[in-house]
C-alpha positions as CSV (number, residue, x, y, z in Angstrom):
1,X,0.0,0.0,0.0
2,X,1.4,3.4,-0.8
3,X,0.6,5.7,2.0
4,X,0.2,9.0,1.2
5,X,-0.7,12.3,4.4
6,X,-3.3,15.1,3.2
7,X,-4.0,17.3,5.2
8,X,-7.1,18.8,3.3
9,X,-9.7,17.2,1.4
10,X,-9.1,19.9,-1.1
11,X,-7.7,17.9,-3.6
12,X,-9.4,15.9,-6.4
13,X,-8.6,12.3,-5.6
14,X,-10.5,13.1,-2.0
15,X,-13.6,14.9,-3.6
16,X,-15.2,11.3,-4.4
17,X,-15.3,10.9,0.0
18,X,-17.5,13.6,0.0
19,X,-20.1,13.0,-2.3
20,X,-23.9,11.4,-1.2
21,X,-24.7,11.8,-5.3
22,X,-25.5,8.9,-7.2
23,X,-24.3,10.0,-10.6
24,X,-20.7,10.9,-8.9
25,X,-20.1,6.9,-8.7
26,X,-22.0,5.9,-12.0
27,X,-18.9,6.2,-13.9
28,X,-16.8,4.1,-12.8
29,X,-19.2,2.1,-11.3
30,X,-17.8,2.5,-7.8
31,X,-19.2,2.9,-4.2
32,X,-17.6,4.7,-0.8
33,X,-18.2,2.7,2.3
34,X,-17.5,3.9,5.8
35,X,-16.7,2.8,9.8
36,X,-14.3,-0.1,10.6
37,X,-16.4,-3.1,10.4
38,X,-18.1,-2.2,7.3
39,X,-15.0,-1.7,5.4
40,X,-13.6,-4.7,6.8
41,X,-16.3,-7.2,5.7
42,X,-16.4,-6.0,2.5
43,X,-12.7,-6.3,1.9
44,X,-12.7,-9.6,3.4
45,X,-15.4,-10.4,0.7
46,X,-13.4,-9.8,-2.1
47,X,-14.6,-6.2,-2.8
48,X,-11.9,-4.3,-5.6
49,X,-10.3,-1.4,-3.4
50,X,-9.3,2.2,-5.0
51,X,-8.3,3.6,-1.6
52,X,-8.3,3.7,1.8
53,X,-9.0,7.2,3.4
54,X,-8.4,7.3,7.3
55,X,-6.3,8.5,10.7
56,X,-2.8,6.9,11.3
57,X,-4.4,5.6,14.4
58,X,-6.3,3.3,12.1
59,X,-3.2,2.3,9.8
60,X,-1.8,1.5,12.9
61,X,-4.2,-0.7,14.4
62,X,-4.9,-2.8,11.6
63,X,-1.4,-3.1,10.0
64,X,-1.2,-6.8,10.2
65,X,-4.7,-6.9,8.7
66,X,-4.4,-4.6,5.7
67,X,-1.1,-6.1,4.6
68,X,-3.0,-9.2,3.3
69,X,-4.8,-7.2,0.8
70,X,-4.6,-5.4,-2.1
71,X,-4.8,-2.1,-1.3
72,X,-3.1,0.3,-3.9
73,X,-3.6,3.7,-1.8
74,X,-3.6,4.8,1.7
75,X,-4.4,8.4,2.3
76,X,-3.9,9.1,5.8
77,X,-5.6,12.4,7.5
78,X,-6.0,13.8,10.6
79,X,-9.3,13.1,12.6
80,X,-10.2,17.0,12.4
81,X,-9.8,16.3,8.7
82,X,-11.8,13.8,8.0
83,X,-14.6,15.1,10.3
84,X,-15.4,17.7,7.5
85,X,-17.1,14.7,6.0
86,X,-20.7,15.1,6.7
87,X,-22.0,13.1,9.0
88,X,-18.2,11.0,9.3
89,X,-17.8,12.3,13.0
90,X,-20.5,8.8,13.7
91,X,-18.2,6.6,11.6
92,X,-15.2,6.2,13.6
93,X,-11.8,7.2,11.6
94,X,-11.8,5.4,8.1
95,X,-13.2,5.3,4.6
96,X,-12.6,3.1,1.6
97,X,-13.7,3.7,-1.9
98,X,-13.9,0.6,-3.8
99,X,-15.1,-1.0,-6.8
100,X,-19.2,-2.7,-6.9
101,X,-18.9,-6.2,-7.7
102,X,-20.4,-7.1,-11.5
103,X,-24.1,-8.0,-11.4
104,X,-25.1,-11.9,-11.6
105,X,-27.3,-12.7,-14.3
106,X,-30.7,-14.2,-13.3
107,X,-29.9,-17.8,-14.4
108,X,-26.9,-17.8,-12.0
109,X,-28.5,-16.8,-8.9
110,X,-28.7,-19.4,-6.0
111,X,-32.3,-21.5,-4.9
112,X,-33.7,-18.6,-2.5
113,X,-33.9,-15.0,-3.4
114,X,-35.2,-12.1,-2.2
115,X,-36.7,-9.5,-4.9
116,X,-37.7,-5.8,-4.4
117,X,-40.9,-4.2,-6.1
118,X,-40.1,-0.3,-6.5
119,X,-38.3,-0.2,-3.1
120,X,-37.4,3.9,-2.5
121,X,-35.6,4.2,0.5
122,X,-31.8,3.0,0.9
123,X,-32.1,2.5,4.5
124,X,-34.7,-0.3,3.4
125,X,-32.5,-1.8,1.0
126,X,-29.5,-1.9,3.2
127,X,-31.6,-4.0,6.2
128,X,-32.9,-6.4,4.0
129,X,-29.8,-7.1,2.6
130,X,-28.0,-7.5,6.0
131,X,-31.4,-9.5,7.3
132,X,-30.8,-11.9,3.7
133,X,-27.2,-13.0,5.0
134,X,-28.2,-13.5,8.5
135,X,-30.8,-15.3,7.6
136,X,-29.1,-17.9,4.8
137,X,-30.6,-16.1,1.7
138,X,-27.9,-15.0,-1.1
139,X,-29.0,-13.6,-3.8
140,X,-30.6,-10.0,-4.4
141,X,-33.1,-8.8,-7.2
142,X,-33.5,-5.2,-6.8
143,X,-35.3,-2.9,-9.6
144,X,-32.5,-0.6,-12.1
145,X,-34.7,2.6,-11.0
146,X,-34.2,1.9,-7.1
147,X,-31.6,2.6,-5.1
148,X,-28.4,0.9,-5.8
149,X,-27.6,-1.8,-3.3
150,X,-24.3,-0.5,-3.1
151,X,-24.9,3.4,-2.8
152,X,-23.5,4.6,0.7
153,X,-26.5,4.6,3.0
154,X,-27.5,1.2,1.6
155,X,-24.0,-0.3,2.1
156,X,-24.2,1.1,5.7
157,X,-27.0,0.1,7.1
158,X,-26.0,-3.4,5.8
159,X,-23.2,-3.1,7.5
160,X,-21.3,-4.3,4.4
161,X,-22.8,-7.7,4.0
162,X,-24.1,-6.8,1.0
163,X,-20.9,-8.1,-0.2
164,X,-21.4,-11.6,0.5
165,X,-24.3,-11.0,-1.7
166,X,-25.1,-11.6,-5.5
167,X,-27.1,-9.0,-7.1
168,X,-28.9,-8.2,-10.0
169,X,-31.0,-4.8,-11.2
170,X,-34.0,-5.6,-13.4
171,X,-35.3,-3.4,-15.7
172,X,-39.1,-4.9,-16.1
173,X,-40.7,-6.4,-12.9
174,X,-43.1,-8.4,-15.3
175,X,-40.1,-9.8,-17.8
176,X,-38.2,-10.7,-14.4
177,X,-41.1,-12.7,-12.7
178,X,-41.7,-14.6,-16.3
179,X,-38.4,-15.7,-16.7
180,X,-37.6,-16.7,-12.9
181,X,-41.1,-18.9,-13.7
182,X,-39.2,-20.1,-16.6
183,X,-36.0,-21.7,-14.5
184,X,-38.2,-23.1,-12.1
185,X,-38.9,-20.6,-9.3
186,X,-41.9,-20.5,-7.4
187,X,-42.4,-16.7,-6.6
188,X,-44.2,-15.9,-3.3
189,X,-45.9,-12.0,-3.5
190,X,-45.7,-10.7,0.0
191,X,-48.9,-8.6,0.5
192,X,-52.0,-9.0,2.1
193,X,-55.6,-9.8,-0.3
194,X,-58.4,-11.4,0.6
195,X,-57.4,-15.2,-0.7
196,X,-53.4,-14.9,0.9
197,X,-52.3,-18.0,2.3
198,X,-50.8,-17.3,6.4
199,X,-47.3,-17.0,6.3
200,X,-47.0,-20.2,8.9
201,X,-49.1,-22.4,6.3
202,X,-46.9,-21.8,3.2
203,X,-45.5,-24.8,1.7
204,X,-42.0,-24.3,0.6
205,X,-40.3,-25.7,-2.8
206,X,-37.0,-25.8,-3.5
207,X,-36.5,-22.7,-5.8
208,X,-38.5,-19.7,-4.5
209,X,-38.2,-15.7,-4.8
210,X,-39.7,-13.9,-2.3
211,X,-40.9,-10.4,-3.6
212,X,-41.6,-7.6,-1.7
213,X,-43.5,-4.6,-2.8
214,X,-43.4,-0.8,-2.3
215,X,-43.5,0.7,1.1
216,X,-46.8,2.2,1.0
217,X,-48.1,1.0,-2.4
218,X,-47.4,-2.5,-2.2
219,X,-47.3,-4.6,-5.2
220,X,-49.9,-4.0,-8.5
221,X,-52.6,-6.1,-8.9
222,X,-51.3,-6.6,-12.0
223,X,-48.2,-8.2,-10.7
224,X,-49.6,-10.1,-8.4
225,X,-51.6,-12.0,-10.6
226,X,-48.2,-13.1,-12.2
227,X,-46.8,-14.6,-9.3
228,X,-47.8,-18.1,-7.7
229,X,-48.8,-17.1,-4.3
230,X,-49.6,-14.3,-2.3
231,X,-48.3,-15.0,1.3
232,X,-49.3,-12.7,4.4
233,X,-48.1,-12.8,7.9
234,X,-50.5,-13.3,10.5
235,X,-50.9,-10.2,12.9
236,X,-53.5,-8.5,15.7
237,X,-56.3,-7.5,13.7
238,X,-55.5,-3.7,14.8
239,X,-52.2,-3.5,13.1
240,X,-52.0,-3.4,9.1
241,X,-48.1,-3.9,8.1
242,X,-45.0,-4.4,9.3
243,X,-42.3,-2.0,7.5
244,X,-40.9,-3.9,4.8
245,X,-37.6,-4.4,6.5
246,X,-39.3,-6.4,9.5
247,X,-41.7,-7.9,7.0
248,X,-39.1,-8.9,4.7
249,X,-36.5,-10.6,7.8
250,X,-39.8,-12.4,9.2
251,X,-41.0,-14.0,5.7
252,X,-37.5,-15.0,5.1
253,X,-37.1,-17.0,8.4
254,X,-39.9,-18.9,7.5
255,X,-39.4,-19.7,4.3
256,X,-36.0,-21.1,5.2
257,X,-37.1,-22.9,7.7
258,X,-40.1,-24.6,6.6
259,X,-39.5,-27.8,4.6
């Protein structure tokens, strides 16, 4: 690792640690990550580094670590520095910008996957990704017009195991679902209609996508009438949803542990 002291963020190569915009990472197809742990699980997954922004106290600490990887750049600032970084001062003395893994194509995701429907919020995404790898689930189908699984607040609140998961961005919700049905996945619409089978009645195959719908639209009637079965979890008559983070965690446990 080349190590290199700033002592600004007034310089080009730093600008990218700054940004919270989208298109500012679309072109290289890159992400920034922040706080130890986070940027340690997702190195240890594999993730392509650019560079490493953080305090010597960090450098130091993790020196053994580090070495083991791949790691072309080091810049190393002063805490005061690096708390110019909005809302850094939470996130505890390092920063790594890195490249997002390729996309999996559909027929090379694994048996159990968990798909969004017009998911807006990347705290949302971010849960149910780190609720997927707790949970035994690996592979992610997200829609191209969402938030990126990768983009910063996602990658946080997943505490960076979206890395250990394959992805893919669909374009069409409707072409998706009919080719999943096409290699043998039984698609399970979470949402709540008059003829839903309980969540703790659901017979489980061996291929299934679990799909999720918008937080406060839910998922089309149109759409729904695609997929096989409309699945609802059983709650007090007084209460209507669960967010779609809970929801999501609590259809995934039982569906992987139901056989």
């Amino acid at each position: 690792m080349k190590k290199i002291p700033v002592t600004t963020l007034d310089i080009p190569e730093l600008k990218i640690y700054q940004s919270f915009r989208e298109n500012a990472f679309r072109k290289d197809g890159s992400f920034v990550a922040d706080s130890p742990k986070v940027v340690r699980l997702l190195i240890e997954s594999g993730i392509k580094v650019k560079s490493i922004l953080a305090t010597e106290a960090f450098y130091d600490e993790h020196a053994g670590w580090l070495a083991a990887y791949d790691i072309p750049i080091g810049y190393i600032a002063p805490r005061a520095v690096m708390e110019q970084i909005v809302g850094h001062r939470l996130h505890h003395n390092v920063m790594m910008h890195a490249i997002r893994p390729d996309e999996t194509p559909l027929h090379a995701l694994g048996e159990r996957i968990i798909m969004l429907d017009e998911i807006s919020k990347a705290d949302n995404v971010g849960a149910i990704a780190r609720s997927a790898v707790a949970l035994g689930i690996d592979s992610y189908l997200l829609p191209a017009q969402g938030p990126h699984p990768y983009i910063r607040r996602a990658v946080r609140i997943s505490m960076g195991h979206i890395g250990k998961l394959r992805y893919h961005r669909y374009n069409d919700i409707k072409t998706t679902i009919t080719t999943l049905k096409t290699l043998g996945y039984h698609i399970f619409a979470a949402e709540v209609t008059p003829d839903s089978t309980p969540l703790s009645q659901v017979k489980v195959p061996p291929k299934w996508v679990l799909l999720m719908g918008h937080e406060e639209l839910g998922i089309s009637e149109d759409v729904l009438k695609l997929c096989d079965e409309v699945v609802t979890i059983e709650m007090a008559p007084e209460v209507k949803s669960f967010n779609v983070a809970i929801a999501a965690s609590i259809m995934m446990y039982q569906l992987q542990n139901i056989r």
